[in-house]
Every structure is written in C-alpha cells, then in structure tokens.
C-alpha positions as CSV (number, residue, x, y, z in Angstrom):
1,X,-1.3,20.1,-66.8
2,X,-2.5,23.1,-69.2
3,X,-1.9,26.3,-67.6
4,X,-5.0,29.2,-68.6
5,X,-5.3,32.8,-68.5
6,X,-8.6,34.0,-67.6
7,X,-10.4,37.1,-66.1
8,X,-12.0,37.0,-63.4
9,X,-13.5,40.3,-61.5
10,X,-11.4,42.5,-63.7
11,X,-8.3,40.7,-62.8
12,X,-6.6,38.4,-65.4
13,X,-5.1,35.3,-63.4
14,X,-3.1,32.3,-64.0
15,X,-4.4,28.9,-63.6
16,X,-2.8,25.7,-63.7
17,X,-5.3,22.7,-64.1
18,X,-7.0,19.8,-66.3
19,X,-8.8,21.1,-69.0
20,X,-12.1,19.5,-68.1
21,X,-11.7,20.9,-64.3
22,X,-15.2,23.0,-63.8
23,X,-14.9,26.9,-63.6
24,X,-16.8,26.5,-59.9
25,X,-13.3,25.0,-58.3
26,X,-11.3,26.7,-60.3
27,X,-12.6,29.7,-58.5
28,X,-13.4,28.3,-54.9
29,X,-10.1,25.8,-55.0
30,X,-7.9,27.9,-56.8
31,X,-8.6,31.2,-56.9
32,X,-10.5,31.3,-53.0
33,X,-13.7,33.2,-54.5
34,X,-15.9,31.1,-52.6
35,X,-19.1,33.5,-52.9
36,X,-19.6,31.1,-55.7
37,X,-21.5,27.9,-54.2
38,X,-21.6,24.1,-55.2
39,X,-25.1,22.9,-54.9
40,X,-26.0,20.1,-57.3
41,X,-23.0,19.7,-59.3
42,X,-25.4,19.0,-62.6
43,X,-26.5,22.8,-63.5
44,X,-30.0,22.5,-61.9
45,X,-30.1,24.5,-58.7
46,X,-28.6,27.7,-59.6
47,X,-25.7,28.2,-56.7
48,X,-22.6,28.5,-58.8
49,X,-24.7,30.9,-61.1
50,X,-21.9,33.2,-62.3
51,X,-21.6,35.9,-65.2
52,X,-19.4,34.8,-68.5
53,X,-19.4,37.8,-70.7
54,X,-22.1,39.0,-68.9
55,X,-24.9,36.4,-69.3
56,X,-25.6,34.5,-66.3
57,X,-24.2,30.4,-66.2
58,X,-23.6,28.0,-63.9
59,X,-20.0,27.7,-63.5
60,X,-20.7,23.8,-62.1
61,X,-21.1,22.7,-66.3
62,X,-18.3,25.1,-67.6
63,X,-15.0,23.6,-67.9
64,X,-11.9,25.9,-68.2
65,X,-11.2,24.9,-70.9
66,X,-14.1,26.9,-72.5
67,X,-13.4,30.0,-71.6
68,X,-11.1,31.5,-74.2
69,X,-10.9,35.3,-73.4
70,X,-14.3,35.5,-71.7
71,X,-14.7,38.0,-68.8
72,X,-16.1,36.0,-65.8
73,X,-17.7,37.8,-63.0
74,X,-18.9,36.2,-59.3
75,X,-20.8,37.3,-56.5
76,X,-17.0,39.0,-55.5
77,X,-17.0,41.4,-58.2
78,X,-20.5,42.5,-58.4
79,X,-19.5,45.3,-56.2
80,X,-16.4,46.2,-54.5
81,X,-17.9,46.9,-51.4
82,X,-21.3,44.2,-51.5
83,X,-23.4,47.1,-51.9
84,X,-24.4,46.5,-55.4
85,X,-28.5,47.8,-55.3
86,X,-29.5,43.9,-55.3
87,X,-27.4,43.6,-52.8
88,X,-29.0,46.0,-50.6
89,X,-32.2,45.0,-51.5
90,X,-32.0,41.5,-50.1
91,X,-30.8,43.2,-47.5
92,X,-34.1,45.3,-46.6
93,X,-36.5,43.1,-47.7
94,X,-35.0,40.3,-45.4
95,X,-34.3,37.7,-47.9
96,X,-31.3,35.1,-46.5
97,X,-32.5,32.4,-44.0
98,X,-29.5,30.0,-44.5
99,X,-28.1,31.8,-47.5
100,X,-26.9,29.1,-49.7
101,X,-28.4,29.8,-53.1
102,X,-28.4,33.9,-52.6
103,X,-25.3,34.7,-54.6
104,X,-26.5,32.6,-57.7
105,X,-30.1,34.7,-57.1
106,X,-28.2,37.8,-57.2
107,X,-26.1,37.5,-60.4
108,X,-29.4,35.9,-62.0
109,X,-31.1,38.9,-60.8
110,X,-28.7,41.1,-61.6
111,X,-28.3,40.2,-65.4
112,X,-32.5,40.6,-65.3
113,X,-32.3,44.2,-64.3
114,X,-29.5,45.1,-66.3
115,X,-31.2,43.9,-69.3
116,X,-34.7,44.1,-68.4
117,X,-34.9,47.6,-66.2
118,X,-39.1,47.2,-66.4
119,X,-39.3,43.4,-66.2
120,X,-42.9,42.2,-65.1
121,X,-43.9,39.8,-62.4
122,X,-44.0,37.5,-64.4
123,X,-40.5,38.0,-66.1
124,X,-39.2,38.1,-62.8
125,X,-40.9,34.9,-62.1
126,X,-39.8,33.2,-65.1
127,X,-36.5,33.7,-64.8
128,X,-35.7,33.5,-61.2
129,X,-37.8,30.1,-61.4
130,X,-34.7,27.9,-62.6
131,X,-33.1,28.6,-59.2
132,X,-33.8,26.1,-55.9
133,X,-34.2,28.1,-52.7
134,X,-34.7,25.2,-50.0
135,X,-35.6,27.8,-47.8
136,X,-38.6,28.7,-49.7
137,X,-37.6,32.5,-49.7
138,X,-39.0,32.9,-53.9
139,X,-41.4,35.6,-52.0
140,X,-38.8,37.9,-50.6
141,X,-36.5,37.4,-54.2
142,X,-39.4,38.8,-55.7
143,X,-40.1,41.5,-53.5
144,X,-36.2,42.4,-53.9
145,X,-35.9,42.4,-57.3
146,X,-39.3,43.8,-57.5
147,X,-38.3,47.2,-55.3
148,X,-35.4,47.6,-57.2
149,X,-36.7,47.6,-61.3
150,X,-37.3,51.3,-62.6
C-alpha cells in the first residue's frame, strides 16, 4: 500500500492507504477528524464538504490519490477554538436541530464570505442550495450567513 504526505489543518501527516481510498476516511478513519461527515457517499448532499486549496469539495469523490501538495482544511481547522464568525453565527441564530450536514454548511459558507464579503440573497441562495439539510434549517443558514456578510 502507497504511503502519502498531505496537509491537513496546517499539519503535514503521513498516510498509508489505497490510492483510490476517499479523502472522507482518510480523515475520519485515519486521521480521527471526524467533524467531516459521510452522508451520501456520491457527492450530492454536501456533509464531507471540506476546503482543498481553499475551494470548497466534497471529500466523499476525492481520492488521495489526488491530492498532490494541496492544503486540505476541515471543519477542525476552521478555527482553533470553533469560534470562527460562522461558527458563532449558527450559534446565535439557532441553526443545528440534529446537526448532521452543519460542518459541510460552514466550510461552504465560509469559502462564500471569504470570497464574496457582499454576496446577495440570492448568492447565498445559490450556493448554499447544493447542500441537503433534512432538517429543513435553509432559513436559519441564511439568516447566519446573512448577519455575518459586510
């Protein structure tokens, strides 16, 4: 079995696994960064929504071997401390019921407001529409990421 380097969170580590072995269990199985979530396994519900070099992917459809040098980023390394703005904003505006799909919202969100500081309604919309939310909280995502846009 191929052994990788990659970096994840700012930290390079060692991996040991097939190449075709998705980047989701490479981080929950190997690495224990389970912020990341399985969901659908096919790249249509947005759970394992991670950032690769800072755009946001599903890390169900990425194998490792892939990655090359890219710098990977989960919910984990967002903020040291889980108080990224986002983070607060779900917070106050009351978004989790079960929880699932919130760390893929969040680093979807997250690349959105990094790159679009003014995004509209409907930008915010758009792009937070290719995420599943069984809950039905797409309201209170809005309303976060909203309250949190300059």
């Amino acid at each position: 079995m191929p052994s990788y380097s990659i970096t994840v969170n700012s930290q390079t580590r060692s991996v040991t696994a097939d190449e075709d072995t998705p980047l989701l269990w490479i981080l929950r199985d190997h690495l224990r960064l389970v912020g990341t979530k399985y969901g659908c396994g096919i790249a249509q519900c947005g759970a394992c929504t991670i950032h690769i070099d800072g755009a946001p992917m599903r890390s169900c459809s990425v194998q490792i071997s892939q990655l090359g040098d890219a710098e990977i980023t989960t919910i984990e390394g967002l903020s040291a401390k889980g108080d990224h703005v986002l983070q607060q904003a779900w917070k106050d505006h009351d978004v989790p019921q079960c929880g699932y799909c919130q760390s893929g919202q969040i680093m979807t969100a997250a690349a959105l407001i990094r790159d679009f500081p003014s995004a509209s309604d409907g930008e915010i919309t758009q792009t937070m529409n290719a995420h599943i939310c069984r809950c039905g909280s797409y309201p209170k995502i809005h309303q976060a990421i909203k309250s949190v846009l300059s």
